[in-house]
N, C-alpha and C positions, 0 to 999 in steps of 0.2 A: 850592282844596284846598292846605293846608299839608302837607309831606312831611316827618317826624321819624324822628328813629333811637330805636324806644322801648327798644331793648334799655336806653339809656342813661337812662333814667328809673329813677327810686328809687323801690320799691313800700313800702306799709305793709301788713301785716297786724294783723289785731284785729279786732275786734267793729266793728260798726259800725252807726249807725240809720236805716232808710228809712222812710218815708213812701207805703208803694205803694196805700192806701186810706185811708180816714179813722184808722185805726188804726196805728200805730206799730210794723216788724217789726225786727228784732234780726236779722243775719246775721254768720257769723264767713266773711271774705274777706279779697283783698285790693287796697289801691285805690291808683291812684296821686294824687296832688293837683292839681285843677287848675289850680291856678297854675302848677306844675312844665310841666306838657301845653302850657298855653297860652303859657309864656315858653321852650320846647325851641327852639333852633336849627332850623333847616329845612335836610334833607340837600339835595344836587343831584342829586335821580333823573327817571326817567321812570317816567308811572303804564302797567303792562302796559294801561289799558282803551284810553290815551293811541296807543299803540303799534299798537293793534289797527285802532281809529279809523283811523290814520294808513292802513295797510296798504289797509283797503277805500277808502280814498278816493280812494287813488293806483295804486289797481292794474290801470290802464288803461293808463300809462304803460309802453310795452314794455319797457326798461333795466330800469326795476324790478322789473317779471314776471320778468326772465331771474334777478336776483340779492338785490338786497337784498331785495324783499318773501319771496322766502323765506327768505333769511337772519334776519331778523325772526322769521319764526313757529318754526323754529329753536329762537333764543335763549329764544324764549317759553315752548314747549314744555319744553325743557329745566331751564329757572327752575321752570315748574312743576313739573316731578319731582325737580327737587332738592329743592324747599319741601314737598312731599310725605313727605319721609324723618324 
């Protein structure tokens, strides 16, 4: 998994033409280019599935129980209701 900041991608709008059956469909959207997607810098994040992962794997470890594995779910919950808004 590559991790991108797409805010930072340049979108196009316009018309544009798919191919979603033998027939040729006409949609007005808009796309970003995949060149642009596939040559984007990659941020330095962690994926929250990554995080979660992490959480049940180590949650046997007492120190962790008492602090950071919650601390974790925290930050996670919180990301989620911010990204919510």
């Amino acid at each position: 998994m590559r991790l991108i900041d797409a805010d930072k991608l340049e979108r196009t709008d316009g018309l544009f033409t798919y191919k979603f059956t033998d027939d040729l469909d006409i949609m007005s959207c808009c796309a970003y280019r995949y060149e642009d997607i596939e040559t984007a810098p990659t941020v330095e994040a962690i994926p929250v599935e990554w995080l979660e992962t992490y959480i049940d794997e180590h949650w046997s470890d007492e120190c962790y129980l008492d602090g950071v594995g919650r601390t974790l779910e925290k930050v996670i919950a919180r990301w989620r209701t911010e990204c919510e808004k």
